[in-house]
N, C-alpha and C positions, 0 to 999 in steps of 0.2 A: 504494500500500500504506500502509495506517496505522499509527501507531508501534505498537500494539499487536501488529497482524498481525505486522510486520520485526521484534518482539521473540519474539512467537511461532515463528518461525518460522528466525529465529539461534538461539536455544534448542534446536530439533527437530537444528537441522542439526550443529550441536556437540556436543550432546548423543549423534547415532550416528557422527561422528570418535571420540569419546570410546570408546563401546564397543567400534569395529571397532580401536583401536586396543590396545584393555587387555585387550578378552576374543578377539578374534581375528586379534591380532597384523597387521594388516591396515594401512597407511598411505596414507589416502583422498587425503590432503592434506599437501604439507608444512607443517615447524614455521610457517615466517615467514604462510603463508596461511589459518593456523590462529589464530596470533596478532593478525593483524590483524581475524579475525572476532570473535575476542572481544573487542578493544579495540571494537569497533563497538558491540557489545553492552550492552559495560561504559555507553559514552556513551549511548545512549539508557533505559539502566535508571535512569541518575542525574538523567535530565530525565522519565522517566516511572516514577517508582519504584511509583504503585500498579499496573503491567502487569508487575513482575517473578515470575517464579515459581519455590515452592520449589524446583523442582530446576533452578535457574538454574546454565550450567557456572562463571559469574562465581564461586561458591562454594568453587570449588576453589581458586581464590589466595587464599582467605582476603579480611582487611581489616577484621572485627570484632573489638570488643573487649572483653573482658567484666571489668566492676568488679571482679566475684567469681565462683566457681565454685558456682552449687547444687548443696547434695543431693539427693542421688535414691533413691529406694529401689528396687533391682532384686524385680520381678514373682517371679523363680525367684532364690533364692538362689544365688550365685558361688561355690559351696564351692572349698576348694583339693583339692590328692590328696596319698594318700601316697605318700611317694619309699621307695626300693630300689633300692640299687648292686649285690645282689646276683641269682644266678640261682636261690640255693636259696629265697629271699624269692618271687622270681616262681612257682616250682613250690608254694609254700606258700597263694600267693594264688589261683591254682588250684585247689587242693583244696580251700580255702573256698566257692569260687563251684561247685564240683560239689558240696559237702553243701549248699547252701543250694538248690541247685536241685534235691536231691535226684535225680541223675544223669541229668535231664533233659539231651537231646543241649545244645551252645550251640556259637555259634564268637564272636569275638574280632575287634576291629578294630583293628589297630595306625595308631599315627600318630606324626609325630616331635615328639616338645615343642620348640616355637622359645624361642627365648632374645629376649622382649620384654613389652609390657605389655598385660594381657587386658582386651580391649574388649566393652560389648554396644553391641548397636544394635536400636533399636524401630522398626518398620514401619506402618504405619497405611494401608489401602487403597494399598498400593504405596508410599507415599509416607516416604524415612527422615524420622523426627519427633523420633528423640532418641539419641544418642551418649551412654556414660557407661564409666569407669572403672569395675575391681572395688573398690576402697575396701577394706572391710572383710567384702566379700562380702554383706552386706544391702543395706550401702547406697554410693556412691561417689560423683563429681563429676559433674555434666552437663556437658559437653566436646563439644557439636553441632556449634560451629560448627567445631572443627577436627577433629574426626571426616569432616568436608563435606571439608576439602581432600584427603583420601588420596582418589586417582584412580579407583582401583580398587575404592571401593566407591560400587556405583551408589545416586545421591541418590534414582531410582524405578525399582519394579522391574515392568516394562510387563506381565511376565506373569498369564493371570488363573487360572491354578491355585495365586495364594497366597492365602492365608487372610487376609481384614479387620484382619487384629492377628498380630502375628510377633517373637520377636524373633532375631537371628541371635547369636552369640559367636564373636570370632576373639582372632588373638593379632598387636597390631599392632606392628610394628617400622622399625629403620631400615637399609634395603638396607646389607652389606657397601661396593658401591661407592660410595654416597652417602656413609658413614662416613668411607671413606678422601678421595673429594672433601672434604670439609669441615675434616679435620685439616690437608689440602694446604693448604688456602684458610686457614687460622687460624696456620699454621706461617709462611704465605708471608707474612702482615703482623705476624709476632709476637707472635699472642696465644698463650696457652695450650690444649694439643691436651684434645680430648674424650677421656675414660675409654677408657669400650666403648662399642659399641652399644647397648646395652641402656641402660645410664642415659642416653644421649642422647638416645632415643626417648621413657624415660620425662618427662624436663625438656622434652621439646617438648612432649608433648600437657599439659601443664602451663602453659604460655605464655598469655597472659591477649591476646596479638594475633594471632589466626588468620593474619593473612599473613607472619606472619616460620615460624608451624607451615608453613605450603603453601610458603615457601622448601627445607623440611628433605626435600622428598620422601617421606615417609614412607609404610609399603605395610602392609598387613594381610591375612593369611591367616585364614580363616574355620573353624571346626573345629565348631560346634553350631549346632542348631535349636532353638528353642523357643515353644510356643503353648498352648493353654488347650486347643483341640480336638486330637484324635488324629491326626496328618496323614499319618504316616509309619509303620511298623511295626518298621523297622530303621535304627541310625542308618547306615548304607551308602544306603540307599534317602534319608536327608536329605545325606547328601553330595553323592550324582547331584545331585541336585532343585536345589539351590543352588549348584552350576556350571552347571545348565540356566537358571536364575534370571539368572545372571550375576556373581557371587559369585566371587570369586578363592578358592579351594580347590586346595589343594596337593595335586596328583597322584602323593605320594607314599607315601598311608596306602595300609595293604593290607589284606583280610580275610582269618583265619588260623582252618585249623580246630580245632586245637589248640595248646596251650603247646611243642608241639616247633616247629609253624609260628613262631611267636611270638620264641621262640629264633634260628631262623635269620633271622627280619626283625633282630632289634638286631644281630646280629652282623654282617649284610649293609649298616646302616649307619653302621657302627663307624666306615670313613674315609671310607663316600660319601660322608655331611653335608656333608663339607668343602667338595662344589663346589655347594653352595648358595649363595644368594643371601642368607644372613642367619645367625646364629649358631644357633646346637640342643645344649640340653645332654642328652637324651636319647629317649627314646619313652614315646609315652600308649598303655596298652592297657587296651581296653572293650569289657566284653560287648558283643554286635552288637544282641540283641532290645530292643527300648523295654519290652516285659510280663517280661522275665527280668529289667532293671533294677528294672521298681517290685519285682519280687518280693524281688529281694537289699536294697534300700534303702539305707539311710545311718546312718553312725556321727552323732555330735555335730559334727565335725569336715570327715567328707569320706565320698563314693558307697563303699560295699562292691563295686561292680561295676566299679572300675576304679584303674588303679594307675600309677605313672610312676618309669621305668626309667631310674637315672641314668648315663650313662657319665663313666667318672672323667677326670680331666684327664688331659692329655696334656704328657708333659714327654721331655726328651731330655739326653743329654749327650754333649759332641763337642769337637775341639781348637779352641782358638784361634789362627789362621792367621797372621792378617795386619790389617791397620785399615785400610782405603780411606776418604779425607776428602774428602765431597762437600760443595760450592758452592749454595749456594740462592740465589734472585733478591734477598733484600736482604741475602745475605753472608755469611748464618748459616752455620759449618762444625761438620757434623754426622761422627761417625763413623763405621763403618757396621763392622761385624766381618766378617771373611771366615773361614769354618768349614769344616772337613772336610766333606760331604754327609753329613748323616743323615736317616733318616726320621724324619719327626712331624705328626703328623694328617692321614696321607695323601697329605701332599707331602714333597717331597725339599727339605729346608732346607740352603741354602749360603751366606745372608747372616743379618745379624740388627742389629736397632738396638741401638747404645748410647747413644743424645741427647745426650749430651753432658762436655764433661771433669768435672763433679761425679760423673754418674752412673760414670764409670770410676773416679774415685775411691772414691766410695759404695761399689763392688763390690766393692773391692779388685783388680781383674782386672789378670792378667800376659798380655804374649805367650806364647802357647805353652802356654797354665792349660788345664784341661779344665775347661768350663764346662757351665751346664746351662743350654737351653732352652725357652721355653714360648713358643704364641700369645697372645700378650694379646687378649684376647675372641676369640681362635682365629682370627684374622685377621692381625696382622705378628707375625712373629719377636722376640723379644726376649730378652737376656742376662737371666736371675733371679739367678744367683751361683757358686760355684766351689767344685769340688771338692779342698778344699786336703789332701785326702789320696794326690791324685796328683799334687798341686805339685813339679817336679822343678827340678835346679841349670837346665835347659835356659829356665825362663820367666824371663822377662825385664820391666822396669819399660818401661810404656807411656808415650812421651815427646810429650806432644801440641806439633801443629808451632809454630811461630811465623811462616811464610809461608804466603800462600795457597797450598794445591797447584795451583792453576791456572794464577794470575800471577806468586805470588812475592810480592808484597807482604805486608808486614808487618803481621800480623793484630790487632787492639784486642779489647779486652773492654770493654764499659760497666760502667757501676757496677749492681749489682743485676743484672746478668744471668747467663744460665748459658751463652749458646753467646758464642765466639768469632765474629769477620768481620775479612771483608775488606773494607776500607773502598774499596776498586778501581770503583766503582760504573759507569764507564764504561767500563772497560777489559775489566775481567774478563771472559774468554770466557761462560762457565755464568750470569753473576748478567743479563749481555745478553741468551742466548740465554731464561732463562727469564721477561726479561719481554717478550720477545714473546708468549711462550706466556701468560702474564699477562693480555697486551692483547688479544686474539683469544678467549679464552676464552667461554663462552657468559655468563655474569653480566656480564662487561664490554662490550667490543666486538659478538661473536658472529659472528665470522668464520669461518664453518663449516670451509669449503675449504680453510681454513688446517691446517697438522696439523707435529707436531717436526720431522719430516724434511723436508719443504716450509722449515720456518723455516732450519730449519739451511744449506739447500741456499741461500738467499738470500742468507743473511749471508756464508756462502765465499764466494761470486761476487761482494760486495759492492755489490750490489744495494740493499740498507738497511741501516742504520747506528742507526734508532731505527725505533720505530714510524708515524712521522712520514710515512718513504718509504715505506712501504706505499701510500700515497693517490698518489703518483707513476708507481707503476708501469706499464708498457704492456704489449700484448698481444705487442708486438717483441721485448721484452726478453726475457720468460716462454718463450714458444714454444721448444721443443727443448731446453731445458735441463735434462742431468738427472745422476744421481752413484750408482757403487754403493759401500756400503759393508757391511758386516759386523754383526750387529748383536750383541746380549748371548750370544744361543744361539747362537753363531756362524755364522750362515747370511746367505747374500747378500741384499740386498736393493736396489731400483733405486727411487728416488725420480724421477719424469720428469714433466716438466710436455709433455703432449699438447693439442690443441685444444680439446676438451671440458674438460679440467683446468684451462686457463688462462681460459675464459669463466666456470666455475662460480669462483674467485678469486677474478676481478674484480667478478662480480656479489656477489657475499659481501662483498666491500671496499665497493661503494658502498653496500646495504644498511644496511651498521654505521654510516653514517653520518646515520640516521635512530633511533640508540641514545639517550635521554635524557642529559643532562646528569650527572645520576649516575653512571650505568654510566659514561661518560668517566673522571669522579673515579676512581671504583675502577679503570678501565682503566690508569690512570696507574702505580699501583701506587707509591702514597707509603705509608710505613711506619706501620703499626696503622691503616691508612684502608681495613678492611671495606666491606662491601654496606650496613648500615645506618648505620655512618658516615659516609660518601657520600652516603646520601639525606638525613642532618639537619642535613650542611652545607651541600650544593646548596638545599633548602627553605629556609634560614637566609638564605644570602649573595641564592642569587636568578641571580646570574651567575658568570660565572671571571673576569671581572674587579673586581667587587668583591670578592670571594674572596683574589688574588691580592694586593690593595693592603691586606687586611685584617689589623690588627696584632695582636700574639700577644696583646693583654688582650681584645681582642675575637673572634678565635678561641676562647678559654678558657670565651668565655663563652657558646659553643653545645652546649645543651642534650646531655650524655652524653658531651661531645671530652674537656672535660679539658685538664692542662697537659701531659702526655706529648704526647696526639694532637694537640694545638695549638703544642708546639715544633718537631713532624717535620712539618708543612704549613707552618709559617713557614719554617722551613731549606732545604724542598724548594722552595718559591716565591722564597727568596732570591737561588736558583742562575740564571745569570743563563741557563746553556744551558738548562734547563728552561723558562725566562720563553720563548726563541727556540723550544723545542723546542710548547708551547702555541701559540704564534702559528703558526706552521705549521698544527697544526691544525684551528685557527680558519679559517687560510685555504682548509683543506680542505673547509668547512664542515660542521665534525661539530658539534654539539650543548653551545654553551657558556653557554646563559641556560633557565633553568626557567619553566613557568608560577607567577609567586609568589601566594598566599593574599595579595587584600589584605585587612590590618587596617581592621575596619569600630569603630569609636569607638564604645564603649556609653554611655562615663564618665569620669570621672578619679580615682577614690576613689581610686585603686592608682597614681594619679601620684609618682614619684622613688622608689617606693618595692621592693624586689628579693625575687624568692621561689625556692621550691624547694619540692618536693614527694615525698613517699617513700611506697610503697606503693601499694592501688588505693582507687578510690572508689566509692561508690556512684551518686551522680549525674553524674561527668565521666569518660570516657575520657582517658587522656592528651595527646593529641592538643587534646580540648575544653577541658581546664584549663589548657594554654597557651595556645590562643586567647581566654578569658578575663582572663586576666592582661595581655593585651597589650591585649584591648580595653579596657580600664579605665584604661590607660597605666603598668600596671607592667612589671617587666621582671626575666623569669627567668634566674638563673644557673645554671649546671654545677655546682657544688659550693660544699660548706657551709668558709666562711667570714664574718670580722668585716664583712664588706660586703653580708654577707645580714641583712636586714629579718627575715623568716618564715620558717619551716619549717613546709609543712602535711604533717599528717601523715593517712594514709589508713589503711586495713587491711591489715596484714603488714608493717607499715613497717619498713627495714632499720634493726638495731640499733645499727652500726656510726654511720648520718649521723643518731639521737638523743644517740648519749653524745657525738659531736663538737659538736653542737648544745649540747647543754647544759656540757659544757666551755669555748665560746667564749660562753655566756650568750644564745644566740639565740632569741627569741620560739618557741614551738612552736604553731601550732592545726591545730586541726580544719576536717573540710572546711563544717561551717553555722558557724563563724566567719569563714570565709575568703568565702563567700555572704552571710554579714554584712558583713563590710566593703566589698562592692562595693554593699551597697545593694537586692541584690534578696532 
């Protein structure tokens, strides 16, 4: 077979895993078998890059990088609609579209408005050709290449009843459970948790590096059709069409024959929404005919043929119980409020976040206060504030502890931060048990087989003690071992390791140790050392033991660590069981050297000489401007200070590392001076 055909032909075969997996929920193949196919793929596209093609599944992880974002002008204008919180507005907007259709019969297709950011997408002989934001509704961003990562919208669409030129509209977002993975994951190394959904989703498809967009998961629901030729009669009839297409279309618009239909759809999903897979602040409701729309038309602003029904927030007010103080894997002790049960958006609320002793300050909140409520982006619980008109002698001042509630130990506060720890780091029962779950996780390790009760059931029986004995373990050991315990809902549950359980384990344990040298880094689970801090350390050092012997001015000085991220890797490699608990590993042999980029020498213009760079460019990706810099023999630092040479500056450059630049008197250019001084 020629490399062309084996790329044709990994392409065909990924490409229908792809769809039997997104549109017919169908699993042809597992993850790891799926993942090794595309790694195949990936390697022969990079040694035969003119036999790739557009709809290569490679697309979906991203990995391009765009200087800047073009405009675009959309074909059909993006209008917005008008909102209505109430039901006499909706019976009002009715009787407009019956005078204007002059009591021509119609019906109505409701659908739910998602709470994200509205996408088009152009089609060209099947094939997707251009991804754009609404902007300003004429015109928005071209955003292709990470429009290419969301899953679920097919890169071609093989059917031949669609029209030469197409474009679709949906409304893309970031799944509820990716939301909450990702605040886990930002919480668990200390950075700052994302908003909502909604702004998260909108700042990824914003991201100028397609592969850190295709880390975010992101998914899009499709809601319009649109083309030059007549294709469809009814927009129900382009609904079908574009789930027969292939088209992720949410099954849960309906068609209504009247405004009393209409009526009972908002109100039917007044608290369903809630077990959606994504935020909804209300419903879209539209004439069903395409010739009833051209007839009613359009204001300046937005369609006379359709309107959006807003449901109002949802808040509650209930007693203040009790404060249950839970242990996170690097110590953090979070509050957690325990409430009377009350209803709110559908679900029965009995806990709710406080984050932290500021935010109980902030609140002013007592034991025993009647507090009020809300989802924050209608997904966790959280405290807004207090009903200090039913403050009674019985509330009591909140005394936040001074021991771990787990161990006992005596808790610190850093300087500049807001949570409390427990500085117990090996001891602590919860800060252990959660970095196993840490280390096993799919981004780290990806220990599938692995799961909490499993972990938990190990550590009782003292089985392993770090992540370390995992790679130890036997099939002797596992076999018959099992625990019931009780879980939150109070129901039994039996944890057992059986045959089949203890083979799929082990095989899951040797597996992970074919994990990159990255993934290890983040598996480790040293403090503020994310997924892509991990990768620009490993790419940087090359090994764990150079890494390891590296001292904090030279940590400091990889590209986005910083002196925070570069004191908590010093600290963490100082510890001498951590140094033991590495070599284990190694002796396990997981994954402790990268393939490193070697520096190919252009020049020496750039010899002794230090840069930095802010913003994007037109002619280098970030990536290409530090390999630049090195070929020349200079050398990039982290941050602006008196031992910075340059600051090149690109487009959008952050304002913050100019006025520091120009405060410490730092050289500033431009990116064709910095192409000046290298001579080319």
């Amino acid at each position: 077979m020629t490399p062309q055909q084996h790329i044709i032909e990994l392409t065909d075969r990924l490409n229908r895993y792809n769809y039997q997996y997104y549109q017919n929920s169908i699993s042809e193949v597992d993850d790891y078998t799926f993942d090794q196919l595309l790694q195949e793929l990936t390697k022969l596209e990079k040694q035969y890059p003119e036999y790739v093609r557009p709809d290569s599944p490679t697309a979906r992880v991203g990995g391009t990088v765009s200087k800047e974002f073009a405009s675009v002008y959309h074909r059909f204008p993006m209008l917005s609609l008008g909102n209505t919180y109430s039901e006499e507005d909706l019976i009002e907007f009715d009787n407009r579209v019956r005078k204007g259709l002059r009591d021509e019969p119609f019906e109505y297709i409701c659908e739910l408005k998602f709470d994200g950011v509205a996408l088009s997408m152009t089609y060209e002989n099947g094939l997707l050709v251009q991804g754009a934001t609404r902007g300003d509704g004429v015109r928005g961003d071209d955003i292709t290449n990470n429009i290419r990562t969301i899953r679920t919208i097919p890169l071609r669409v093989h059917d031949t009843s669609v029209p030469p030129l197409f474009e679709v509209r949906g409304e893309g977002f970031l799944p509820l459970a990716e939301f909450e993975r990702i605040n886990k994951e930002r919480d668990d190394i200390g950075e700052p948790l994302l908003a909502n959904p909604r702004n998260a989703a909108s700042g990824t498809f914003k991201q100028q590096n397609s592969a850190a967009v295709a880390q975010r998961r992101l998914d899009c629901y499709l809601y319009s059709f649109l083309s030059e030729e007549t294709i469809f009669q009814t927009h129900e009839d382009s609904l079908i069409a574009m789930k027969n297409w292939g088209f992720n279309v949410s099954p849960t618009w309906r068609k209504c024959a009247d405004i009393r239909e209409v009526m009972l759809y908002i109100n039917e999903w007044d608290t369903k929404r809630f077990d959606l897979p994504l935020g909804t602040d209300g419903i879209v409701v539209k004439v069903n005919r395409y010739d009833q729309q051209r007839e009613l038309g359009f204001t300046a602003k937005s369609p006379r043929w359709a309107i959006a029904f807003k449901y109002k927030a949802q808040a509650a007010s209930t007693t203040l119980n009790g404060i249950q103080y839970q242990v996170g894997r690097t110590g953090a002790v979070t509050p957690v409020a325990m409430l009377t049960p009350v209803l709110l958006a559908g679900t029965v609320v009995k806990r709710a976040s406080l984050h932290n002793a500021n935010e109980i300050e902030r609140l002013g909140v007592m034991m025993h206060d009647t507090v009020f409520v809300e989802k924050g982006g209608e997904i966790i619980p959280k405290i807004t504030g207090v009903d200090l008109t039913k403050r009674t002698d019985a509330s009591q001042p909140i005394r936040y502890p001074t021991e771990c509630p787990a161990c006992g130990t005596p808790l610190v506060r850093r300087e500049k931060e807001a949570h409390f720890y427990c500085p117990n780091e090996k001891g602590c029962p919860p800060q252990r048990q959660a970095r196993f779950e840490h280390f096993i996780q799919r981004r780290a390790m990806n220990i599938e087989s692995l799961g909490e009760g499993k972990i938990e059931l190990l550590i009782d029986r003292r089985l392993v003690l770090t992540p370390a004995d995992l790679y130890d373990l036997t099939a002797d050991q596992l076999l018959g071992i099992e625990k019931i315990f009780m879980d939150e809902a109070g129901k039994k549950r039996i944890v057992s390791f059986r045959e089949k359980t203890v083979e799929n384990i082990l095989t899951a344990i040797e597996r992970s140790k074919a994990q990159p040298f990255s993934n290890v880094l983040f598996a480790l689970g040293i403090r503020y050392v994310g997924n892509t801090t991990a990768e620009r350390v490993t790419d940087y050092f090359g090994s764990m033991d150079a890494l390891m012997h590296a001292p904090f001015e030279t940590l400091a000085n990889v590209p986005d660590v910083g002196p925070r991220i570069a004191q908590s890797l010093a600290d963490w490699f100082a510890d001498a069981d951590n140094r033991v608990y590495i070599e284990r590993l190694q002796a396990a042999g997981l994954q402790l050297v990268t393939d490193r980029k070697e520096v190919v020498r252009e020049g020496d213009a750039l010899t002794d000489k230090t840069f930095l760079y802010t913003g994007t460019f037109v002619n280098f990706s970030r990536e290409e401007l530090e390999a630049k810099i090195a070929a020349h023999g200079g050398r990039l630092l982290s941050g602006i200070s008196k031992k910075l040479n340059y600051l090149i500056i690109g487009e959008n450059a952050g304002p913050s590392k100019i006025a520091k630049a120009e405060k410490l008197n730092v050289p500033m250019i431009g990116e064709d001076e910095f192409v000046a001084m290298m001579g080319e």
